[in-house]
N, C-alpha and C positions, 0 to 999 in steps of 0.2 A: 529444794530445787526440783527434786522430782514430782512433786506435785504441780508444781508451776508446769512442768514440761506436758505434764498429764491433761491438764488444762487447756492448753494450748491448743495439743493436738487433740483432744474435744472439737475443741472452735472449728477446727479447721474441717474436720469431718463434716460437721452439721455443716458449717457454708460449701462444702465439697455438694454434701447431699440434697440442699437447697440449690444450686445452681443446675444438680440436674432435675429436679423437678421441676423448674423454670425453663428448661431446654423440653424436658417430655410435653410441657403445656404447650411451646408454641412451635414444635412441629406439626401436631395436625391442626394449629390456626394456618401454618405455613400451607401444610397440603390442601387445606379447605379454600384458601382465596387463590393457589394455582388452580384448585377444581373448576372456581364459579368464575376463572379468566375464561378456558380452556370452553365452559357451557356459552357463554357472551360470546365468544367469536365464531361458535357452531351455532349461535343461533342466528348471528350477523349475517353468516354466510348466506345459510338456509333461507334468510328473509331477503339478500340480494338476489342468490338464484330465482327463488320466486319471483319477485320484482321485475329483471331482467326475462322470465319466459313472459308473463302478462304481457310485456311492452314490446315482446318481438309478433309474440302470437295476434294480438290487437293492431298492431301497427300497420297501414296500407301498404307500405311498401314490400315486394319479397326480400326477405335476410336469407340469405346460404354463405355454408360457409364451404370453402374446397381446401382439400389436400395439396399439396405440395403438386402433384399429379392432378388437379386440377378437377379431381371429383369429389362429388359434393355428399359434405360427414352430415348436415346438417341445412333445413329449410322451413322456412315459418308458415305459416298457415294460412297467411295470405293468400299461397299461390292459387287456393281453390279458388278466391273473386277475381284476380289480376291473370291467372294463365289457364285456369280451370283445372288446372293438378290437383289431386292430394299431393302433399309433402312425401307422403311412400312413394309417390310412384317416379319422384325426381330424384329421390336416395341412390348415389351411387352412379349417375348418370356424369355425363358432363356437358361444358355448357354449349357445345356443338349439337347438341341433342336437340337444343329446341328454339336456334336463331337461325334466322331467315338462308337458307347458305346463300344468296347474293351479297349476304353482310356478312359474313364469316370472318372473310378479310378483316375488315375493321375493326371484331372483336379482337380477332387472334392479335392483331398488332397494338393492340391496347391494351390486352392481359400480356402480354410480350414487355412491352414497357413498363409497366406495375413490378413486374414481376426482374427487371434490369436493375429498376430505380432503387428496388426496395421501398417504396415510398406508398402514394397512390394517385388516382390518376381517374377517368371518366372519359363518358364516350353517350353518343344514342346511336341505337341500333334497332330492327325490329325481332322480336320472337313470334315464333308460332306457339299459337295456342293449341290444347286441347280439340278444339271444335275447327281447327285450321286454318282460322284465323289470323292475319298479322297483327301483331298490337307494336305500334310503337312506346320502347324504355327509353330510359337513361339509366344507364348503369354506372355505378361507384365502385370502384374496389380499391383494397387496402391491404398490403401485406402484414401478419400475425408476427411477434416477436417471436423469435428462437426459430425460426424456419418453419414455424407451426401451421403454414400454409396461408388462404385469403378469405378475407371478409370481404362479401359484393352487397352491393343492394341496389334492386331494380323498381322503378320507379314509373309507371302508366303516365305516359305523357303524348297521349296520345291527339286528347282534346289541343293540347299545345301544337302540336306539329299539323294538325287540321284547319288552326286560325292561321297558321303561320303559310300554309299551301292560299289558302282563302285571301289572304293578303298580296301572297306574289300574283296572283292570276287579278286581282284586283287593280295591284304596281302596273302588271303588264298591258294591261285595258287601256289604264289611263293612258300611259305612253301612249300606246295606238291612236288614242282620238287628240291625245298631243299634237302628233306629227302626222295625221294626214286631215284631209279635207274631208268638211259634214257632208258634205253631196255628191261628190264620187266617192270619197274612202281611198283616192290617189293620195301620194306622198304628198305634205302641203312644205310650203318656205320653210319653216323652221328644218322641217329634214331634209329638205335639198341645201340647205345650211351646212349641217351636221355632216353630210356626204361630201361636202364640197371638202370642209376640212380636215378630215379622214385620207379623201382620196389626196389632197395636196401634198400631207405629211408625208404618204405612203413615194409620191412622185417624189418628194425631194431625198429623203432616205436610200430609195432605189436608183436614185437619179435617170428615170425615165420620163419620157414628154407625158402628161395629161392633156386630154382633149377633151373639149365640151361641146356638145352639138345644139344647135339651137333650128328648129322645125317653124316656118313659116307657110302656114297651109292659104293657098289660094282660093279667093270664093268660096270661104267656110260659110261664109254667111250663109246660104244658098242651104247647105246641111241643117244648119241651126233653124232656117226658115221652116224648111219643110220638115224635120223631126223633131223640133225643140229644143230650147236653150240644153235642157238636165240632159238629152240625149249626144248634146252636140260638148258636154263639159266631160260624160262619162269618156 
Protein backbone atom coordinates (compact mmCIF):
# COMPACT_ATOMS: atom_id res chain seq x y z
CA UNK A 1 0.00 0.00 0.00
CA UNK A 2 2.81 2.31 0.66
CA UNK A 3 4.35 1.93 -2.35
CA UNK A 4 1.12 2.48 -4.22
CA UNK A 5 0.84 5.71 -2.21
CA UNK A 6 4.45 6.50 -3.06
CA UNK A 7 3.46 6.15 -6.63
CA UNK A 8 1.00 8.17 -6.71
CA UNK A 9 2.23 10.95 -5.27
CA UNK A 10 5.04 10.77 -7.90
CA UNK A 11 2.36 11.21 -10.58
CA UNK A 12 1.03 13.96 -9.00
CA UNK A 13 4.35 15.87 -8.51
CA UNK A 14 5.51 15.45 -12.04
CA UNK A 15 1.86 16.70 -13.42
CA UNK A 16 2.00 19.47 -10.51
CA UNK A 17 5.66 20.37 -12.18
CA UNK A 18 4.43 19.95 -15.73
CA UNK A 19 1.63 22.18 -15.46
CA UNK A 20 3.77 24.86 -14.37
CA UNK A 21 6.12 24.77 -16.90
CA UNK A 22 3.11 25.05 -19.34
CA UNK A 23 2.11 28.25 -17.27
CA UNK A 24 6.03 29.54 -17.29
CA UNK A 25 5.91 28.89 -21.31
CA UNK A 26 2.80 30.87 -21.98
CA UNK A 27 3.22 33.82 -19.93
CA UNK A 28 5.83 35.52 -21.90
CA UNK A 29 3.68 34.24 -25.19
CA UNK A 30 0.97 36.12 -23.13
CA UNK A 31 3.32 39.28 -22.53
CA UNK A 32 4.70 39.16 -26.10
CA UNK A 33 1.16 39.38 -28.04
CA UNK A 34 0.01 42.20 -25.13
CA UNK A 35 3.42 43.86 -26.41
CA UNK A 36 2.84 43.71 -30.27
CA UNK A 37 -1.24 44.84 -29.43
CA UNK A 38 0.19 47.80 -27.32
CA UNK A 39 3.15 48.54 -30.71
CA UNK A 40 0.01 48.17 -33.56
CA UNK A 41 -2.13 50.71 -31.87
CA UNK A 42 1.02 53.28 -31.23
CA UNK A 43 1.79 52.75 -34.53
CA UNK A 44 -2.01 53.40 -35.70
CA UNK A 45 -2.05 56.32 -33.76
CA UNK A 46 1.19 57.76 -34.99
CA UNK A 47 0.13 56.95 -38.65
CA UNK A 48 -3.34 58.84 -37.99
CA UNK A 49 -1.83 61.79 -36.44
CA UNK A 50 0.41 62.03 -39.47
CA UNK A 51 -2.41 61.60 -41.72
CA UNK A 52 -4.59 64.11 -40.08
CA UNK A 53 -1.66 67.09 -39.97
CA UNK A 54 -0.94 66.32 -44.16
CA UNK A 55 -4.70 66.77 -44.66
CA UNK A 56 -5.05 69.93 -42.47
CA UNK A 57 -1.65 71.54 -43.53
CA UNK A 58 -2.42 70.79 -47.46
CA UNK A 59 -5.90 71.52 -47.22
CA UNK A 60 -7.28 75.22 -48.76
CA UNK A 61 -9.41 75.96 -46.22
CA UNK A 62 -8.04 77.55 -42.67
CA UNK A 63 -8.67 74.78 -39.72
CA UNK A 64 -8.37 76.58 -35.99
CA UNK A 65 -9.25 75.18 -33.40
CA UNK A 66 -10.23 77.68 -30.07
CA UNK A 67 -10.55 77.24 -26.38
CA UNK A 68 -13.55 77.34 -24.51
CA UNK A 69 -12.39 81.21 -24.37
CA UNK A 70 -12.44 81.37 -27.80
CA UNK A 71 -8.60 81.60 -28.46
CA UNK A 72 -7.10 79.89 -30.88
CA UNK A 73 -4.74 76.45 -29.54
CA UNK A 74 -4.13 75.71 -32.96
CA UNK A 75 -4.12 76.92 -37.03
CA UNK A 76 -3.28 75.23 -40.41
CA UNK A 77 -1.07 76.47 -42.82
CA UNK A 78 -3.33 77.70 -44.97
CA UNK A 79 -3.69 80.93 -43.41
CA UNK A 80 -0.26 82.02 -45.26
CA UNK A 81 -2.39 81.70 -49.11
CA UNK A 82 -6.09 82.59 -47.73
CA UNK A 83 -5.22 85.52 -44.92
CA UNK A 84 -1.47 85.98 -45.40
CA UNK A 85 -0.63 84.90 -41.55
CA UNK A 86 1.89 82.47 -40.54
CA UNK A 87 -0.10 80.11 -38.17
CA UNK A 88 2.45 81.90 -35.22
CA UNK A 89 1.31 84.81 -35.54
CA UNK A 90 -2.73 83.96 -35.19
CA UNK A 91 -1.71 81.52 -31.97
CA UNK A 92 -3.41 82.80 -29.07
CA UNK A 93 -5.18 85.59 -30.79
CA UNK A 94 -9.04 85.61 -31.13
CA UNK A 95 -11.22 85.62 -33.79
CA UNK A 96 -12.19 89.51 -33.36
CA UNK A 97 -8.60 89.98 -34.17
CA UNK A 98 -8.98 89.68 -37.88
CA UNK A 99 -12.89 90.14 -39.05
CA UNK A 100 -14.10 92.99 -40.47
CA UNK A 101 -15.62 94.90 -37.24
CA UNK A 102 -18.63 96.03 -39.43
CA UNK A 103 -19.35 92.05 -39.21
CA UNK A 104 -18.40 91.45 -35.71
CA UNK A 105 -21.84 91.36 -35.04
CA UNK A 106 -22.58 88.52 -37.11
CA UNK A 107 -19.75 86.65 -36.05
CA UNK A 108 -20.40 87.11 -32.39
CA UNK A 109 -23.99 86.04 -32.86
CA UNK A 110 -23.15 82.90 -34.65
CA UNK A 111 -20.35 81.74 -32.36
CA UNK A 112 -23.12 82.71 -29.66
CA UNK A 113 -25.32 80.20 -31.01
CA UNK A 114 -22.70 77.25 -31.73
CA UNK A 115 -21.78 77.69 -28.78
CA UNK A 116 -25.94 77.72 -26.90
CA UNK A 117 -26.76 74.82 -29.30
CA UNK A 118 -23.80 72.82 -28.61
CA UNK A 119 -23.98 71.64 -31.99
CA UNK A 120 -22.66 73.71 -35.13
CA UNK A 121 -23.76 76.25 -37.13
CA UNK A 122 -22.21 78.60 -40.30
CA UNK A 123 -22.22 81.96 -41.38
CA UNK A 124 -20.25 84.47 -44.23
CA UNK A 125 -18.51 87.12 -43.02
CA UNK A 126 -15.45 89.26 -44.20
CA UNK A 127 -11.72 89.07 -42.50
CA UNK A 128 -9.02 91.32 -42.82
CA UNK A 129 -5.98 90.21 -44.23
CA UNK A 130 -2.47 90.62 -43.64
CA UNK A 131 -1.96 93.27 -46.40
CA UNK A 132 -5.66 94.84 -45.21
CA UNK A 133 -7.55 93.52 -47.34
CA UNK A 134 -11.13 92.23 -46.94
CA UNK A 135 -11.55 88.70 -48.11
CA UNK A 136 -14.85 87.40 -48.12
CA UNK A 137 -15.18 83.42 -45.72
CA UNK A 138 -17.80 81.27 -44.87
CA UNK A 139 -17.04 80.05 -41.83
CA UNK A 140 -18.10 76.47 -40.18
CA UNK A 141 -17.79 75.76 -36.70
CA UNK A 142 -18.52 72.98 -34.42
CA UNK A 143 -18.38 72.45 -30.77
CA UNK A 144 -15.47 69.59 -29.35
CA UNK A 145 -16.83 66.89 -26.98
CA UNK A 146 -16.21 67.17 -23.22
CA UNK A 147 -16.27 71.09 -23.38
CA UNK A 148 -12.86 70.88 -25.15
CA UNK A 149 -13.76 73.99 -26.92
CA UNK A 150 -14.28 74.62 -31.19
CA UNK A 151 -13.51 73.40 -34.44
CA UNK A 152 -14.05 76.35 -37.24
CA UNK A 153 -13.06 76.29 -40.73
CA UNK A 154 -12.81 79.18 -43.08
CA UNK A 155 -13.28 78.92 -46.40
CA UNK A 156 -12.36 81.98 -49.50
CA UNK A 157 -15.36 82.60 -51.05
CA UNK A 158 -14.79 85.34 -52.21
CA UNK A 159 -14.90 84.68 -56.05
CA UNK A 160 -18.64 83.49 -54.99
CA UNK A 161 -19.78 86.57 -53.47
CA UNK A 162 -18.23 88.80 -56.54
CA UNK A 163 -20.50 86.61 -59.28
CA UNK A 164 -23.22 86.84 -56.74
CA UNK A 165 -22.75 91.17 -56.54
CA UNK A 166 -22.32 90.84 -60.55
CA UNK A 167 -25.54 89.20 -60.68
CA UNK A 168 -27.72 91.59 -58.53
CA UNK A 169 -26.45 94.75 -60.42
CA UNK A 170 -27.19 92.69 -63.53
CA UNK A 171 -31.14 91.68 -61.75
CA UNK A 172 -31.22 95.37 -61.15
CA UNK A 173 -30.25 96.62 -64.82
CA UNK A 174 -32.69 94.43 -66.31
CA UNK A 175 -35.39 95.70 -64.15
CA UNK A 176 -34.69 99.31 -65.13
CA UNK A 177 -34.96 98.78 -68.89
CA UNK A 178 -37.94 96.59 -67.81
CA UNK A 179 -39.99 99.37 -66.54
CA UNK A 180 -39.01 102.28 -68.15
CA UNK A 181 -39.03 103.63 -71.85
CA UNK A 182 -35.80 103.08 -74.60
CA UNK A 183 -36.07 106.77 -75.43
CA UNK A 184 -36.45 108.81 -72.52
CA UNK A 185 -35.54 106.32 -69.74
CA UNK A 186 -39.21 107.63 -68.08
CA UNK A 187 -41.34 105.16 -66.13
CA UNK A 188 -42.86 103.08 -69.04
CA UNK A 189 -46.77 101.02 -68.65
CA UNK A 190 -45.73 98.16 -67.10
CA UNK A 191 -44.43 100.59 -63.89
CA UNK A 192 -47.15 102.95 -63.97
CA UNK A 193 -48.96 99.35 -63.54
CA UNK A 194 -46.85 98.17 -60.72
CA UNK A 195 -47.36 101.86 -58.95
CA UNK A 196 -50.91 101.91 -59.71
CA UNK A 197 -51.31 98.76 -57.69
CA UNK A 198 -49.03 99.42 -54.74
CA UNK A 199 -50.57 102.72 -54.36
CA UNK A 200 -54.21 101.22 -54.46
CA UNK A 201 -53.39 98.49 -51.78
CA UNK A 202 -51.79 101.09 -49.72
CA UNK A 203 -55.33 103.42 -50.27
CA UNK A 204 -57.57 100.71 -49.23
CA UNK A 205 -55.35 99.43 -46.04
CA UNK A 206 -55.13 103.06 -44.84
CA UNK A 207 -58.52 103.93 -46.04
CA UNK A 208 -57.44 107.09 -47.63
CA UNK A 209 -58.60 108.69 -51.15
CA UNK A 210 -55.99 108.15 -53.95
CA UNK A 211 -55.73 110.55 -56.80
CA UNK A 212 -54.46 110.26 -60.30
CA UNK A 213 -53.89 113.35 -62.28
CA UNK A 214 -53.83 113.14 -65.88
CA UNK A 215 -51.93 116.29 -67.80
CA UNK A 216 -53.32 117.41 -71.23
CA UNK A 217 -50.81 119.92 -72.57
CA UNK A 218 -52.27 122.39 -75.28
CA UNK A 219 -50.38 123.06 -78.72
CA UNK A 220 -47.78 120.56 -77.78
CA UNK A 221 -47.42 120.11 -81.22
CA UNK A 222 -46.02 123.42 -81.76
CA UNK A 223 -42.99 122.16 -79.04
CA UNK A 224 -42.50 118.92 -80.88
CA UNK A 225 -42.57 121.03 -84.35
CA UNK A 226 -40.01 123.28 -83.38
CA UNK A 227 -37.61 120.88 -80.99
CA UNK A 228 -38.33 117.48 -82.11
CA UNK A 229 -40.46 114.45 -81.49
CA UNK A 230 -37.31 112.83 -78.83
CA UNK A 231 -37.14 116.48 -77.34
CA UNK A 232 -40.87 117.01 -77.07
CA UNK A 233 -41.18 112.88 -75.40
CA UNK A 234 -38.09 113.72 -72.96
Amino acid sequence: MRASATATEAAAILSSSGAARAASTLRPARRSSASAALSLLAHTKARSETEHRILTENAIDVVMRLDASLRRTYVSASSRTVMGYEPSELLDGSPRDTVVPEDWAIVAAWLDGVRSSGTSGETVFRVRRKDGTALWVEGRCRTLPSGAGYMTVLRDVSGRKAAEERTAVLADELARLANSDGLTGLANRRRFDAALMVETECSVTSGRPLSLLLLDVDQFKAFNDHYGHQQGDC
